[in-house]
C-alpha positions in Angstrom: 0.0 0.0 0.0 1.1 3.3 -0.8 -1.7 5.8 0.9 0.8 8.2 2.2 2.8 8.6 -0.7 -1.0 9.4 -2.8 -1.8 11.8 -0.2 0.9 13.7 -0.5 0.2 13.9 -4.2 -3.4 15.2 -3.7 -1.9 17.5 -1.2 0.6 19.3 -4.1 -2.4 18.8 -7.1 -4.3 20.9 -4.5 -1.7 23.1 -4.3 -0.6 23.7 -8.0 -4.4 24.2 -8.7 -5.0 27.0 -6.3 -2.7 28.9 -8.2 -4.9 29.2 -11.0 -8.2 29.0 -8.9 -7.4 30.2 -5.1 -11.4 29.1 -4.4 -10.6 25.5 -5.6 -11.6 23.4 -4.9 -14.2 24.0 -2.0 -15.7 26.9 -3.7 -14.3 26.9 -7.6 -14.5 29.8 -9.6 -12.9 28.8 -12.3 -14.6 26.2 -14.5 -12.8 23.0 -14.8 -12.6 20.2 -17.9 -10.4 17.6 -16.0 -12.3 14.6 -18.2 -11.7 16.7 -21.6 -8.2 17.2 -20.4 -7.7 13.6 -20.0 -9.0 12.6 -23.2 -6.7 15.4 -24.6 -3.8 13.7 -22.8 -4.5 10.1 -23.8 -4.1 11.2 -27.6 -0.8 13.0 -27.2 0.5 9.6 -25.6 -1.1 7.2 -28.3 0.8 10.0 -30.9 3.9 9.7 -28.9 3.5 6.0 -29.0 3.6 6.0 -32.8 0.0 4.8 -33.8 -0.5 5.3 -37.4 0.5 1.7 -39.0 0.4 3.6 -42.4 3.8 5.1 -41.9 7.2 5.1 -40.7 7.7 6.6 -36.8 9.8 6.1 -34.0 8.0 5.5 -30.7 9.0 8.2 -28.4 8.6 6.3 -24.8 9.9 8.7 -22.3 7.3 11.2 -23.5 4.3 8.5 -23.4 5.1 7.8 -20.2 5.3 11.2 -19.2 1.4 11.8 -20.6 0.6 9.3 -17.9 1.7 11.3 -15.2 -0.1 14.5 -17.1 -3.2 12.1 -17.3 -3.2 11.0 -13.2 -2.6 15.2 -12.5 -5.9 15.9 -14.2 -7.5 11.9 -12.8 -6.9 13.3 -9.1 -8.2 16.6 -9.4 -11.4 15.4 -10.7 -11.6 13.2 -8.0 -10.8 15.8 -5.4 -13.4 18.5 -6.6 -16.4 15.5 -6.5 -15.0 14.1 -2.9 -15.9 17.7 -1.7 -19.1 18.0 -2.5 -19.9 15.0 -0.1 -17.7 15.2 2.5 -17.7 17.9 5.2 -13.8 17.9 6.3 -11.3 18.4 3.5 -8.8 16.3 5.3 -11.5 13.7 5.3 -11.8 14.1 1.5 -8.5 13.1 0.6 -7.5 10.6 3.1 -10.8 8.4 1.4 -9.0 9.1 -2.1 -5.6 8.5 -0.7 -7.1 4.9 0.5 -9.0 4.6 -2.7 -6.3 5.1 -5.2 -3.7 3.4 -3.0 -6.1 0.4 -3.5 -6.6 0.6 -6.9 -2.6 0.7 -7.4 -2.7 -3.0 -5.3 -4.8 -4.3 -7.8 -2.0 -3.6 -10.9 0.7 -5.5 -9.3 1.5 -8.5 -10.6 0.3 -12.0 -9.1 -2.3 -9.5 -7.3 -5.2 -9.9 -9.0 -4.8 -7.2 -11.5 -8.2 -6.9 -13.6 -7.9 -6.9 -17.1 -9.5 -4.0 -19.6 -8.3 -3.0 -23.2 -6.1 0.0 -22.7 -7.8 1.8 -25.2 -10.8 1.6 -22.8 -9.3 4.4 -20.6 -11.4 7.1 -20.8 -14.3 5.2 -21.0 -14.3 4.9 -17.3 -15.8 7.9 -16.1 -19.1 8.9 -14.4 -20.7 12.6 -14.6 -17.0 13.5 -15.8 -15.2 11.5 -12.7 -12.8 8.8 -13.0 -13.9 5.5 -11.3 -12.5 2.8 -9.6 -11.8 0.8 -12.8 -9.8 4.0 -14.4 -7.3 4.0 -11.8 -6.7 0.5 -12.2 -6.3 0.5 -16.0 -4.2 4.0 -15.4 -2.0 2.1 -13.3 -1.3 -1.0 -15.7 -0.4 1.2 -18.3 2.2 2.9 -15.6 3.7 0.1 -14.8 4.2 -1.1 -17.8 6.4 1.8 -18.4 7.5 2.8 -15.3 7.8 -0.8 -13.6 7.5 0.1 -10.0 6.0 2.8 -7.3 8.9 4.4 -6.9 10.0 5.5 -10.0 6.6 6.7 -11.0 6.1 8.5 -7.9 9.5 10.2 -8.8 8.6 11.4 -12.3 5.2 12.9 -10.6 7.6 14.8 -8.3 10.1 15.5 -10.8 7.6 17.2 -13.0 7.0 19.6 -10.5 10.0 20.3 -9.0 10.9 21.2 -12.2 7.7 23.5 -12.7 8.9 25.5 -9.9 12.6 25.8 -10.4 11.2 27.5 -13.8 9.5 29.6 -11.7 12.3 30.7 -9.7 15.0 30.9 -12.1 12.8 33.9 -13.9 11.0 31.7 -16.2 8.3 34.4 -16.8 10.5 37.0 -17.2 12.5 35.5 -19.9 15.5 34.9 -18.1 15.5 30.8 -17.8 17.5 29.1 -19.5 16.2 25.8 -20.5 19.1 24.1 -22.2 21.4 22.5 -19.7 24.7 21.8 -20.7 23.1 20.9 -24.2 20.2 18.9 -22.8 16.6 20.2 -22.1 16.0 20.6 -18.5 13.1 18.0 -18.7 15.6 15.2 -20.0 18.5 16.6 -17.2 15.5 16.3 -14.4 14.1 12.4 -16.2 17.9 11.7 -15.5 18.3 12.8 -12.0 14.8 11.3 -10.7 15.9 8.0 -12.2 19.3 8.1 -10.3 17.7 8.7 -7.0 13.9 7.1 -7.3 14.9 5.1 -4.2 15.8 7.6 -2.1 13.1 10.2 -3.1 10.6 7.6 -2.7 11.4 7.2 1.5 11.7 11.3 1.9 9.2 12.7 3.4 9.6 16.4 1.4 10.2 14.6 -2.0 9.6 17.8 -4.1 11.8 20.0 -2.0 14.2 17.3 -2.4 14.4 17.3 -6.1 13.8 21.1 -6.8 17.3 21.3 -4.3 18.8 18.9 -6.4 17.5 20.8 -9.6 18.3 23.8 -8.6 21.8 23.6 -7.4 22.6 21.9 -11.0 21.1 24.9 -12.7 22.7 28.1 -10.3 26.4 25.9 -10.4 26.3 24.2 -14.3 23.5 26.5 -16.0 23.7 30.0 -14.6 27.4 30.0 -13.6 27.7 29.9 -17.3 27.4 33.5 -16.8 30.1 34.0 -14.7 33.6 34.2 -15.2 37.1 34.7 -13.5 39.4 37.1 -13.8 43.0 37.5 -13.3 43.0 38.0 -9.7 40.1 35.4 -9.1 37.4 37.4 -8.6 33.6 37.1 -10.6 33.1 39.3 -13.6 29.1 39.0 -14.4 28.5 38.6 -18.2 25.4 41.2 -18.7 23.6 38.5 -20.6 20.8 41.2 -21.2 23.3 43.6 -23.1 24.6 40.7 -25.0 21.6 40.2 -26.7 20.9 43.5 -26.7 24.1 43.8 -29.1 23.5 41.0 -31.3 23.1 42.0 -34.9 20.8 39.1 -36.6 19.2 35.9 -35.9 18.1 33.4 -38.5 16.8 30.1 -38.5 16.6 27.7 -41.2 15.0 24.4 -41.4 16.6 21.8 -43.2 14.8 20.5 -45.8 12.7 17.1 -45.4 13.8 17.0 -41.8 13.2 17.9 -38.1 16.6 20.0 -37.9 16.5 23.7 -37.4 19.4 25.9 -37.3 19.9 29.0 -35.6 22.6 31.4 -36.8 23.3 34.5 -34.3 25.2 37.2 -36.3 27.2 39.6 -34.5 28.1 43.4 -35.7 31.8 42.6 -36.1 30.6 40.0 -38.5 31.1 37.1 -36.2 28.6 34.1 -36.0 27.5 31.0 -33.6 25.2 28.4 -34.6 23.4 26.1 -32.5 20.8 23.6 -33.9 18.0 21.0 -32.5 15.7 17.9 -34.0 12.8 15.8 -33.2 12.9 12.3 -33.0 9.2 11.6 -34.7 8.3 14.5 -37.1 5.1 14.4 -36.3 6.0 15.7 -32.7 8.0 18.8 -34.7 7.0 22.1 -33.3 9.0 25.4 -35.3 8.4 27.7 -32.2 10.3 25.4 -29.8 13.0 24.0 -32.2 14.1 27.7 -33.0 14.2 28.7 -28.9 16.3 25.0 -28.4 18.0 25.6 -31.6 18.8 29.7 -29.9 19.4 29.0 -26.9 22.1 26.3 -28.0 23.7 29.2 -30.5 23.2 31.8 -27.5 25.4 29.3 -24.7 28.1 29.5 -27.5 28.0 33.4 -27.6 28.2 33.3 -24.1 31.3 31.3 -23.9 32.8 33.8 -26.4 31.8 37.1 -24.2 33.6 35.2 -21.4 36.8 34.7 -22.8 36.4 38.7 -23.9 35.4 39.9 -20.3 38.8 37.8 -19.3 41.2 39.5 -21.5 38.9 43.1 -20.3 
């Protein structure tokens, strides 16, 4: 049984949806579509899965399994908004779907009984827009088919919000985050860490503050130090990363043709150039927006490391 570990997930869904609906969920003001959401969901992962027989694609499994965890956020707030409307004591309300869900996760274990559905029954398993009993359990098959055990998903549910929240923090509003990590997204950099530690995350009892620390020390000593340089005597010089983009000259992009690949060219005054490029594994995942920020932000790092060596010799 895993109730505790469930709670604490309603606990920070409860918490991630009050910041878009401070009422929610005892007195909502904001309309919510959690079944619509789901169905939503449960497309992207069959597309990330590689459905059409009629062509060539490469399955893209780390971001199927990642739907699943998008699927259970929207699966326990739905639950959590009906639980209140028949129970008097929010505490009350999620300990009964902590026990609940806990329960249906029992019945997915192997040699445990596990009932079987077709998978592509998921989101048939609803009532007045609730998931039921029988939707958790098929939920959870599919999860441990690609996650394998508790711990590890429980990991990738925290990791996905740990991450949300270092965003946050590092001035992802303001434009200032940098999501490329030493060449890797941040979401593949926090997949990585989670997996390293899902043991140990899984006994602690703040598991998100655990990862965002983890996350977070990466970023300010391997991400944002990128920004900072020595000089002669040892002190920091700060790269003004604002006035070097302020300064830049051009920026084009190019895709190449009859592929994924897009290539960012940043030109400088002097005439100087970095490039820095990015792809997509299954072309029907390609998004132009996000390849030309990756394929930037890649060019950009290498700009930086230029400006660095110049502040030195300054």
């Amino acid at each position: 049984m895993h109730k505790k570990q469930f709670r604490k997930m309603l606990e920070l869904q409860t918490l991630f949806n009050q910041k878009i609906d401070k009422d929610w969920p005892i007195n909502p003001k904001v309309k919510r579509e959690d079944a619509v959401a789901i169905n939503v969901e449960f497309g992207e992962f069959h597309d990330h899965m590689g459905y059409k027989w009629w062509k060539n694609q490469t399955p893209d499994l780390d971001q199927a399994a990642m739907e699943l965890v998008d699927i259970f956020h929207f699966a326990m707030s739905a639950s959590i908004e009906h639980e209140m409307k028949g129970y008097k004591s929010f505490d009350e309300a999620l300990d009964y779907l902590a026990g609940a869900i806990s329960q249906a996760w029992s019945e997915t274990v192997p040699n445990q009984g596990s009932i079987s559905y077709g998978k592509a029954e998921l989101t048939e398993h609803f009532t007045v827009g609730v998931p039921t009993f029988n939707f958790y359990i098929i939920l959870f098959d599919m999860v441990m088919d690609f996650y394998g055990d508790f711990e590890t998903f429980y990991s990738m549910y925290m990791g996905k919000n740990a991450l949300n929240f270092v965003r946050q923090e590092r001035g992802y509003k303001e434009g200032e985050y940098r999501k490329i990590w030493n060449g890797q997204e941040d979401n593949e950099v926090m997949v990585d860490f989670v997996g390293r530690m899902a043991e140990t995350i899984a006994l602690e009892e703040e598991p998100l503050e655990f990862i965002k620390k983890g996350l977070l020390e990466y970023y300010d000593a391997k991400v944002a130090g990128q920004d900072q340089v020595n000089d002669n005597d040892g002190r920091n010089k700060a790269i003004d990363v604002d006035e070097l983009k302020s300064r830049i000259a051009s920026v084009e992009y190019t895709i190449v043709p009859e592929t994924t690949m897009t290539i960012c060219v940043i030109k400088m005054p002097s005439g100087f150039a970095v490039e820095g490029d990015s792809s997509c594994v299954n072309p029907d995942d390609f998004d132009q927006e996000l390849g030309e920020q990756i394929a930037f932000e890649k060019a950009f790092d290498k700009l930086c490391t230029h400006e660095a060596y110049r502040v030195m010799e300054g």
